[in-house]
C-alpha positions as CSV (number, residue, x, y, z in Angstrom):
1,X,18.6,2.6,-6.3
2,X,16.8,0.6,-8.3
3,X,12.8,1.1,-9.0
4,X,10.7,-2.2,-10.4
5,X,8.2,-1.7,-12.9
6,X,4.6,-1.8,-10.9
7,X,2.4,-4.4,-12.1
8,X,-1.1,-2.8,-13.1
9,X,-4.6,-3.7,-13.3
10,X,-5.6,-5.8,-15.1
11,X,-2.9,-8.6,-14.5
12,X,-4.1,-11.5,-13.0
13,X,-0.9,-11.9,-10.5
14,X,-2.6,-8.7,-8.9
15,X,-5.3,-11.4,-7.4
16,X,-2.4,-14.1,-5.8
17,X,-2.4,-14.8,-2.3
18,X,1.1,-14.4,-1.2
19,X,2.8,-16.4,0.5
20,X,5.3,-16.0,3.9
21,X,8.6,-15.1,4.0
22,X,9.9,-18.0,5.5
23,X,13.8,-17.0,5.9
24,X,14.7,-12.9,6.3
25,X,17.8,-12.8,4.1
26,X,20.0,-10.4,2.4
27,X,17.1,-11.2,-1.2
28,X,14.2,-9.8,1.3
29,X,15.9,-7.4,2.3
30,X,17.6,-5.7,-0.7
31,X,13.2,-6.4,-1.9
32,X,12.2,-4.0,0.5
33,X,15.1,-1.4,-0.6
34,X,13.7,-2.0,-4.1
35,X,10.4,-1.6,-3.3
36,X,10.9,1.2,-0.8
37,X,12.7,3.1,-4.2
38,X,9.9,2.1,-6.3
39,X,7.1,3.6,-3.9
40,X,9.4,6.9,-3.8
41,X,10.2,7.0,-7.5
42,X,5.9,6.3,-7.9
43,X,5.3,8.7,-5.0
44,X,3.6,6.5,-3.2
45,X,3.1,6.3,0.5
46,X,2.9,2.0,0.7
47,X,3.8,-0.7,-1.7
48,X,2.9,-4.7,-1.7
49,X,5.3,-7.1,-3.0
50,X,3.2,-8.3,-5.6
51,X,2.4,-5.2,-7.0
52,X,6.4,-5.6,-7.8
53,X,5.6,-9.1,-8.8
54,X,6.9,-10.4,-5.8
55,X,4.6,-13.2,-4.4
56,X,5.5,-12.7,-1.2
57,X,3.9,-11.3,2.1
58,X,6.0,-8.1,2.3
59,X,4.9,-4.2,2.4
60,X,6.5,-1.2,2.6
61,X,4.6,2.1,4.2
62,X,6.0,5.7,4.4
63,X,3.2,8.4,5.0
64,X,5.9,11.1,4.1
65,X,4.3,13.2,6.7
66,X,5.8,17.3,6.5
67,X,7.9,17.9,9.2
68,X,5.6,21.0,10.3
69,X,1.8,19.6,9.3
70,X,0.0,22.7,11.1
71,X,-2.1,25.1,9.5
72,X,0.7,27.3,8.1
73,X,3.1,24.5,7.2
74,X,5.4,25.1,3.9
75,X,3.7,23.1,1.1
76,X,7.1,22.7,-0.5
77,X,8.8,21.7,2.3
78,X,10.6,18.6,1.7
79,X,8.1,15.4,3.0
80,X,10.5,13.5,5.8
81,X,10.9,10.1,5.0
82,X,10.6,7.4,7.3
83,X,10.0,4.1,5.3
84,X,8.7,0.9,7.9
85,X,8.8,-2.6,6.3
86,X,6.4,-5.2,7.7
87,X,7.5,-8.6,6.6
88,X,4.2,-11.0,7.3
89,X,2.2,-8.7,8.7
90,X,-1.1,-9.7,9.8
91,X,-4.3,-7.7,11.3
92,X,-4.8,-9.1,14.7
93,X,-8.1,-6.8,15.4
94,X,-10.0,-4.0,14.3
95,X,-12.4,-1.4,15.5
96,X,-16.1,-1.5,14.8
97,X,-15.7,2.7,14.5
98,X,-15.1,2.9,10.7
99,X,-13.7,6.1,9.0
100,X,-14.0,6.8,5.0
101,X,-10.9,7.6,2.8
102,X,-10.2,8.6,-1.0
103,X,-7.9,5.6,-1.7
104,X,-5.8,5.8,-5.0
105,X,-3.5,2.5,-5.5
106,X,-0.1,2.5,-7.8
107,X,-1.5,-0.2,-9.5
108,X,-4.8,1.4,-10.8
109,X,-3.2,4.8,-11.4
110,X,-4.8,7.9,-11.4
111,X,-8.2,6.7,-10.0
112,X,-9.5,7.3,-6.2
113,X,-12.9,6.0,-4.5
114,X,-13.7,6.5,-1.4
115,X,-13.1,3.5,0.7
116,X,-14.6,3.0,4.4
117,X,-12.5,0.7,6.4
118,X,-12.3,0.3,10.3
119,X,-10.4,3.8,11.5
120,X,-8.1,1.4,13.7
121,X,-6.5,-2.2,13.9
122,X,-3.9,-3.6,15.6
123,X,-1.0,-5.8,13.6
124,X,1.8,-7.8,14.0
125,X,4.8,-7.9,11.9
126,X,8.4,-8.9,11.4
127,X,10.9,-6.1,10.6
128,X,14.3,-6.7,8.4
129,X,16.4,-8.3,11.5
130,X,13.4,-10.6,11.9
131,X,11.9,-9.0,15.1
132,X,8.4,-9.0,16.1
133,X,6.8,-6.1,16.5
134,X,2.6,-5.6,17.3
135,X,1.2,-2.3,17.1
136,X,-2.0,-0.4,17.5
137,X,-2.6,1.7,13.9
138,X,-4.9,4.3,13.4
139,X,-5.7,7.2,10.7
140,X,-3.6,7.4,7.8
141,X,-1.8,4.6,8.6
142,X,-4.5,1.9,9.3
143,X,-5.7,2.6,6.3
144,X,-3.0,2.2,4.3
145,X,-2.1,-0.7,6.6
146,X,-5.3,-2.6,5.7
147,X,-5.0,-1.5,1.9
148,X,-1.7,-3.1,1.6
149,X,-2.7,-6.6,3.4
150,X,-5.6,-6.4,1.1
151,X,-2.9,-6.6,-2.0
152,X,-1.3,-9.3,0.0
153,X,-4.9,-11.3,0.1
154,X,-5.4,-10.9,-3.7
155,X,-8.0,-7.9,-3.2
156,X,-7.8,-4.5,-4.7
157,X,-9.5,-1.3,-2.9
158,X,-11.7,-1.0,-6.0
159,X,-13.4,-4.4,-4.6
160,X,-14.7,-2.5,-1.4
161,X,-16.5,0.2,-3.6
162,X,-20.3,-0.4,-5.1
163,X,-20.2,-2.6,-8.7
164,X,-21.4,0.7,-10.3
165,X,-18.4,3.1,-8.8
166,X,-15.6,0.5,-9.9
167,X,-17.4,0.3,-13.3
168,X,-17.3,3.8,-13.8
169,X,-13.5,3.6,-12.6
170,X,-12.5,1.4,-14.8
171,X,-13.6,3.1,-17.9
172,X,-12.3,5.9,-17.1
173,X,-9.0,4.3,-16.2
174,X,-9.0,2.5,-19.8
175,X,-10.4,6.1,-21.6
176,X,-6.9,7.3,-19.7
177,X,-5.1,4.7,-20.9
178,X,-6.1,5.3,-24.4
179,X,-5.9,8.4,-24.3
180,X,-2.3,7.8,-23.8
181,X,-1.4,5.8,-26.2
């Protein structure tokens, strides 16, 4: 196992465009084991490679959905993992239907905004072995979808909130910070 130290706001790599994976080797792929760590260790449910700074158009997603999420599920039950790596993943279409979401990022930490996104989109990917996949993503995971191809883009989720809100966010995420120290 081995977790990466997240890079946080305000570090300028945090605003790269990455680029493609060009070859899926045995480095990209023992990445996405480090990242995949790193999101668990962060408990996190996705992860861009640049927030590892890793330059590189690579995310890994794990909703860590309970295995019983009805009304009288366990909250201490275990989460069941099921990591998904999408190496180049691109959005290939999105619904006009939007849905809002309190979005949190391992990179700002501690700080959530509400964030309204389409509520579906359909994207296209290469897994580990280098196959294609395309999917149709809704909820939960098109959200997190589209936040993570935002990190890969060189945007943050604070840039889709009013200039007031990600003011406010900001100060208190530096009055945290402080208060840390």
């Amino acid at each position: 196992m081995s977790v990466l130290p997240i890079v946080e706001i305000p570090d300028p790599r945090l605003r790269l465009v990455c680029a493609p994976v060009e070859t899926i080797d045995a480095q990209v792929r023992q990445l996405v084991t480090d990242m995949t760590d790193t999101m668990y260790a962060a408990h996190g449910i996705g992860l861009a490679a640049i927030q590892v700074g890793v330059a590189q158009r690579v995310v890994v997603i794990d909703l860590q959905e309970r295995a019983d999420e009805g009304e009288e599920a366990d909250e201490k039950a275990e989460p069941v993992r099921n990591p998904r790596a999408f190496i180049n993943p691109e959005i290939l279409s999105v619904s006009e239907e939007t849905s809002r979401y309190s979005e949190g990022c391992l990179s700002i930490p501690e700080q959530y905004a509400d964030v309204e996104r389409p509520m579906r989109c359909r994207v296209t990917w290469l897994d580990v072995d280098g196959a294609r996949h395309e999917e149709d993503m809704d909820g939960l995971l098109s959200t997190c979808m589209q936040h993570e191809i935002d990190h890969l883009n060189g945007v943050l989720f604070i840039d889709h909130i009013t200039r007031l809100k990600r003011d406010m966010l900001l100060k208190k995420l530096a009055k945290a910070r402080k208060s840390a120290a």
